[in-house]
N, C-alpha and C positions, 0 to 999 in steps of 0.2 A: 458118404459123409464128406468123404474130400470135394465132390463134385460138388456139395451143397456149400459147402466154406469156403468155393473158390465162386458162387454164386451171390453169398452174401455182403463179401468185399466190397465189391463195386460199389450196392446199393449204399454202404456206410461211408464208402470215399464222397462216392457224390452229396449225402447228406452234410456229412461234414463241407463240404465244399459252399453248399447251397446257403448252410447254416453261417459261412462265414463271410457268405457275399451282404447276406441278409444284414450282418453284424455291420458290416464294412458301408453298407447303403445306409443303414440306421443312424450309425457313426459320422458318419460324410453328410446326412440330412442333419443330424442337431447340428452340427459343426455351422453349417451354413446357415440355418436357422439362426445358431447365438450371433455369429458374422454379421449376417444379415440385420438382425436386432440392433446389434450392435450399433453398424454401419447409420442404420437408420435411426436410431437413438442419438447419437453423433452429429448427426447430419441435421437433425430435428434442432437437437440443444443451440448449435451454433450457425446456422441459415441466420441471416441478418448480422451479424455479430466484426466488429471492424478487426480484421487481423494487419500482422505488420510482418514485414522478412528483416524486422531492425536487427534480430538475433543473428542470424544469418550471414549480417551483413558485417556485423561485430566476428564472430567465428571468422569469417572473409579477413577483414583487417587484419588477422591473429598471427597468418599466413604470410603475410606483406613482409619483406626484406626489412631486417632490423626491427621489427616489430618486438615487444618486450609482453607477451599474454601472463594471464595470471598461473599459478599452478594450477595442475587438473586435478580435479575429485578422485580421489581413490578408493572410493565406493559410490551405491547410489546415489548418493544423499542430492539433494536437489534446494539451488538459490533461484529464490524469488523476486523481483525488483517492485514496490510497490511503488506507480508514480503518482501523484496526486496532482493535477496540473490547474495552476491558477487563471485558468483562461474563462472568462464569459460568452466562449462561443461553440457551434457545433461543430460536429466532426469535417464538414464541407469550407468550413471558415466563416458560414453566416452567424451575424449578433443574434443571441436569444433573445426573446421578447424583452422588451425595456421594461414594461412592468413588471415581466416577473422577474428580472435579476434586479429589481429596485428592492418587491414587495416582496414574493416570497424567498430569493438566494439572500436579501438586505446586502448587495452586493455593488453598490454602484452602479456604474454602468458598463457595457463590452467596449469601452475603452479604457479599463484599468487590469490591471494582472498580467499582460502578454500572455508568454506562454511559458514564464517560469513554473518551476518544479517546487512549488512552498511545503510539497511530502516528500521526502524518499527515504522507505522502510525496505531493509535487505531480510528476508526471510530465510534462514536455513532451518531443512527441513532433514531429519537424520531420517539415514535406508532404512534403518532397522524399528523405525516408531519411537523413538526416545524424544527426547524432550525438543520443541522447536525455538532456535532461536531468533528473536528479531533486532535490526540494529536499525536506531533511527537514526539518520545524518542531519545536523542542522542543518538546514536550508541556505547559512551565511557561512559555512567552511570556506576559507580561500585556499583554492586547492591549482591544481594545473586541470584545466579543461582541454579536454582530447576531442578532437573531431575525427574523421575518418580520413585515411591514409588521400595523399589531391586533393583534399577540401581545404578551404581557408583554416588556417591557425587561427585557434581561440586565443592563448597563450592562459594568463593568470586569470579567476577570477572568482566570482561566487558560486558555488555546485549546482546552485539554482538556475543559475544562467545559460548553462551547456545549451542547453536545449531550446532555448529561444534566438541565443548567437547561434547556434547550427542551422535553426531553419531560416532562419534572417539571408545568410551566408548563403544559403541552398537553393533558395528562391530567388536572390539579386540573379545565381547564372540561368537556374533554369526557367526563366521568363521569357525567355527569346521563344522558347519552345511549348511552354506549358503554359497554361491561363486558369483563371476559377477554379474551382474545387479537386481538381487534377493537380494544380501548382500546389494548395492546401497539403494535399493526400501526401505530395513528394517531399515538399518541407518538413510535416511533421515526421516524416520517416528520419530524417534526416537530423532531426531534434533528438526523436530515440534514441538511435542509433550514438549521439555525441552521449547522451547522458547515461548508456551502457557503459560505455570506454571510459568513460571518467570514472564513474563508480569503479568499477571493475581495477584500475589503475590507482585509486584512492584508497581502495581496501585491501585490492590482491588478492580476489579470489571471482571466479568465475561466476557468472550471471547463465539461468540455463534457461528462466524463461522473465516475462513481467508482465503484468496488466496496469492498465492505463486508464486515472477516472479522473473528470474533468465535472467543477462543482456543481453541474445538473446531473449528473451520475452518480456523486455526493448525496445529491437530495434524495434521488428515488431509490438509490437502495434504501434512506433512512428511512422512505414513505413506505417501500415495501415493507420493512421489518419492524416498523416504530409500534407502539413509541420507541424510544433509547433511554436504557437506563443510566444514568450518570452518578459520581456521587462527589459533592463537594464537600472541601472542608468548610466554607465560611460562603458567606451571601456574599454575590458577586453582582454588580451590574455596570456594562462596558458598552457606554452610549455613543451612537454614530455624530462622528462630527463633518459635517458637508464638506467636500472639497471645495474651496476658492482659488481665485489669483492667489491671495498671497498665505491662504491655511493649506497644508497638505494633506488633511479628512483624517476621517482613520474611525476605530472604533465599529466592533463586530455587530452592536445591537441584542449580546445575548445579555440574557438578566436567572439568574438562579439563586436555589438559598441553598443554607448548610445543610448536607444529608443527603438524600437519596433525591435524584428528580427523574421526570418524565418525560422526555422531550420530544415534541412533532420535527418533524424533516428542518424548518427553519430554525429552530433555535438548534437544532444538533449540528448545523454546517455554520453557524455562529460560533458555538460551544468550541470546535474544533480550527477556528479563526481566527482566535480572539488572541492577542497579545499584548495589546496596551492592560493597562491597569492590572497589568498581574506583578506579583514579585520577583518573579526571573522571568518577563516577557517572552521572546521563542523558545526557551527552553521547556519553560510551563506552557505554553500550546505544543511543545511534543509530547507531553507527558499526558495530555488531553486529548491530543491525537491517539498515544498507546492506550489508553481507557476505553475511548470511542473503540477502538479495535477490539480489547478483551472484552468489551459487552456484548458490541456484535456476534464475536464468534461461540461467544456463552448462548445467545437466542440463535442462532445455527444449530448448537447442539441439542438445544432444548426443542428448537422446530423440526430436527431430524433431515434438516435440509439435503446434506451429501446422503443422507442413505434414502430418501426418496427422490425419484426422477422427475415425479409431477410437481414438487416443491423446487428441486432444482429448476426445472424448466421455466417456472414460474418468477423465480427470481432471475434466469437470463433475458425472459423476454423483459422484465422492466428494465433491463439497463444496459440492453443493445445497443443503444443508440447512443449509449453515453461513454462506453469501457470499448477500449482497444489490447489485445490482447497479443504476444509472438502468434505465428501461424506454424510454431513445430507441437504447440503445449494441447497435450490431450487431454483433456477437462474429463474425461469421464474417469481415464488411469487414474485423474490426479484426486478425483471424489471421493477414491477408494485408499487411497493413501491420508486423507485430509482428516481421521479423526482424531490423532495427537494434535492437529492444529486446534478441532474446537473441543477436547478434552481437556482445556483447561491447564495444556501442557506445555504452555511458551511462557518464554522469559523474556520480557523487553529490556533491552541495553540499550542507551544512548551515547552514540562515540564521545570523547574527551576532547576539552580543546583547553589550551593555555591560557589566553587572553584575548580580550577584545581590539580590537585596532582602529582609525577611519585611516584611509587611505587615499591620497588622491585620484587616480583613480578609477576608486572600485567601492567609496564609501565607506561605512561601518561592516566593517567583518569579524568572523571567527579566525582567527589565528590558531593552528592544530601544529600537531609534530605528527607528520604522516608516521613515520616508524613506531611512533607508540601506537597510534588509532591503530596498523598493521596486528602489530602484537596481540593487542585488545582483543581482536576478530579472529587472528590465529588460535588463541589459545583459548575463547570460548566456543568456538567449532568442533576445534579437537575435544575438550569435554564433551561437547553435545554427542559426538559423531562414539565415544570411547563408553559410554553411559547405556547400558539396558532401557528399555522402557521400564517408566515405575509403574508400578500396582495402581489399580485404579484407587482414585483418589475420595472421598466421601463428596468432597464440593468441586467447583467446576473454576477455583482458583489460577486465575494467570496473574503471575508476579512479576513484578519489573525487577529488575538488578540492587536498582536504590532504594526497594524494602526492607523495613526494616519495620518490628512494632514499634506503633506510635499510638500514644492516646486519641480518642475519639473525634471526631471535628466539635466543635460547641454545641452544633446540633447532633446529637451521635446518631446514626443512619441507621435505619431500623424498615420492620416492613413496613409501620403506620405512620414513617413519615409520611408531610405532606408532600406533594408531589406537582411538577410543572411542566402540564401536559398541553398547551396552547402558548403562544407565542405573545408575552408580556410587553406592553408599550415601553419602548425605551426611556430611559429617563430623557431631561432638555437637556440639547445639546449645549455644551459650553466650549469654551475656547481654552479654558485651562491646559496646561501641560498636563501628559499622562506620569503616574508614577511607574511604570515600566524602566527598570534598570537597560541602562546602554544592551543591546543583543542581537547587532548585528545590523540588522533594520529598525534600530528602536526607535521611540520616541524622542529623543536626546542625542542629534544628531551634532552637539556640539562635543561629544567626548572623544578621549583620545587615548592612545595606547598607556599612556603613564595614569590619568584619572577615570580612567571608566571605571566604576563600579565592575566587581570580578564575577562570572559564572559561579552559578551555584546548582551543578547539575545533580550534584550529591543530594539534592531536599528529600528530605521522604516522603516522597506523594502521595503513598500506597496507603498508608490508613489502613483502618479496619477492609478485612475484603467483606463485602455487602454482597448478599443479592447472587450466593451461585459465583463469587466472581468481578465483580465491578472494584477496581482502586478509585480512592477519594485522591482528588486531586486539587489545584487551587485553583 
């Protein structure tokens, strides 16, 4: 017996042995396998795709002697910088077709917009899946514009600005060196990178990554996802007036009625343009801009986009060529974190600002108290960041801060409104003044800090929420 039980040892070591290599190979194949997927899923999604080291380069700055960084996160939680850049050209610095930045962007020509920042939306995103919040900055904030530690001083300016005085700045020295789409690539690095710091230093809190779309990256996501659903309170229509010598043009081209509309790629990057003829002029194109965002990310949820690869994929390859992204941000990680984003579960804030100004110069600005905007962002973070996620919700509702119930638009928004799903003749253009209140870049460039008409960011734009989600706006 003992002789057989000193026989069958072995055989049960080595089994086991065998059995755990087997495990251990099994284990080490899926491993590589998902790696490998992974890798190549990765690699698939963003092949083509324009990255930047702007982020990096900000971290870098953070470092620099006397430098003053924002505080750091003390959890995962993750800021987003959306930048919306008003430029009519490609990624290499060539003018996009004339006809189609005339006909289809209604956009003028790629000699108008530089490379000002006419969007910047700060996303925070809590670790834990709770509620996302977004802050929109006017475009006209007069704030301190930061460049990179050696680089020319911006000094005061509009937030819009950073980033076109940075590449301006970045390209006068690197020209001796650098030429065509190479001098392009380094300026705008150099434009990012200014309007990181600035923001970053304007609100006081860290930037982890951003993406970057430029108004032909505007259109084809709307072409990819359109229509867009919108939803106004009252018939709107905001006729293009030509640039001359002595007119300075204006006027987006979109035309819409009360209620729910449809909107193809042109009238959706109008829709989100559009400032003359409105009642708070930029304020009401951010609050149009925040709409444009919660419809989109309501038809993401509804498309299943982050949780299928082939639809993801599908929507990076149309807009390659048009979005610049950091080169640290893992799009697939971020996929998988991204369903409080289209769950319906953000809140848009737009910062506060005191009054209007013209300045000599720097023109019509927003006048802000950084230390309140500061507060503002302090203390809706910490709720975001201190906050469970909620229970899922019955609709796909994203609300802005200055909701509030309000009675119906006149036409009240239903499913069988009608709908404006082609792109309607402008009215004739006329030369009349716009009624757009003084807002920074308004219409009414002769007001001034004692008589401009005041901000009125409080409006309730929200209205009824329609449609899964869409705020009525003006």
């Amino acid at each position: 017996m003992s002789d057989a039980g000193e026989r069958k040892a072995p055989r049960r070591s080595m089994a086991l042995r065998t059995a755990g290599r087997t495990v251990a190979c099994t284990a080490s194949a899926a491993t590589l396998l998902v790696c490998g997927f992974s890798w190549y899923t990765y690699h698939d999604l963003t092949t083509g795709l324009t990255t930047s080291n702007a982020i990096q380069v900000v971290q870098q700055a953070a470092k620099q002697p006397g430098a003053v960084a924002p505080p750091p996160h003390l959890d995962k939680s993750v800021n987003i910088l959306l930048i919306g850049l008003d430029s009519r050209k490609d990624q290499d610095g060539n003018d996009l077709p004339k006809q189609f930045v005339q006909d289809d962007l209604m956009a003028g020509n790629s000699s108008i917009g530089g490379y000002n920042t006419n969007t910047l939306i700060l996303m925070h995103i809590p670790a834990g899946g709770g509620k996302v919040e977004a802050f929109s900055i006017p475009r006209d904030d007069y704030v301190d514009l930061v460049n990179v530690p050696g680089a020319h001083p911006l000094g005061k300016g509009k937030i819009k600005e950073a980033y076109d005085q940075a590449k301006y700045y970045a390209e006068e020295q690197l020209s001796k060196q650098y030429s065509g789409a190479d001098l392009e690539h380094r300026g705008r690095d150099a434009g990012r990178a200014a309007t990181l710091l600035t923001v970053q230093k304007f609100l006081n809190v860290p930037i982890d990554h951003f993406a970057e779309l430029n108004l032909m990256g505007f259109y084809d996501v709307a072409k990819d996802l359109g229509p867009i659903t919108v939803c106004l309170k009252k018939d709107i229509t905001d006729p293009i007036i030509a640039r001359t010598d002595t007119t300075p043009g204006g006027g987006s081209g979109f035309v819409g009625h009360a209620g729910l509309n449809q909107l193809d790629p042109t009238m959706a990057l109008a829709f989100v343009r559009q400032r003359h003829n409105l009642p708070n002029g930029d304020f009401d194109r951010t609050h149009r801009q925040q709409a444009f965002i919660a419809s989109v990310t309501t038809m993401l949820k509804q498309q299943g986009v982050f949780g299928d690869l082939g639809k993801m994929q599908s929507l990076m390859d149309t807009v390659k060529k048009d979005v610049v992204i950091d080169n640290t941000w893992d799009l697939l990680d971020f996929a998988q974190q991204a369903t409080n984003l289209t769950g319906g579960n953000t809140e848009f804030n737009t910062l506060p600002m005191e009054h209007y100004a013209t300045l000599p110069t720097a023109g019509d600005v927003n006048i802000v108290d950084v230390a309140k905007v500061q507060d503002m962002v302090r203390q809706t973070i910490s709720g975001a960041d201190s906050t469970p996620p909620a229970a899922a919700a019955p609709s796909d509702t994203s609300s802005p801060t200055t909701a509030a119930p309000t009675p119906s638009p006149s036409a009240a928004p239903s499913s069988s409104a009608p709908t404006t799903s082609a792109r309607s003749t402008p009215a004739t253009p006329s030369t009349a003044t716009t009624t757009a209140s003084g807002n920074g870049s308004g219409a009414d460039n002769s007001a001034d800090d004692t008589t401009s008409p005041q901000p009125s960011p409080t409006d309730t734009y929200a209205g009824p929420a329609v449609n899964g989600g869409v705020p009525c706006v003006n």
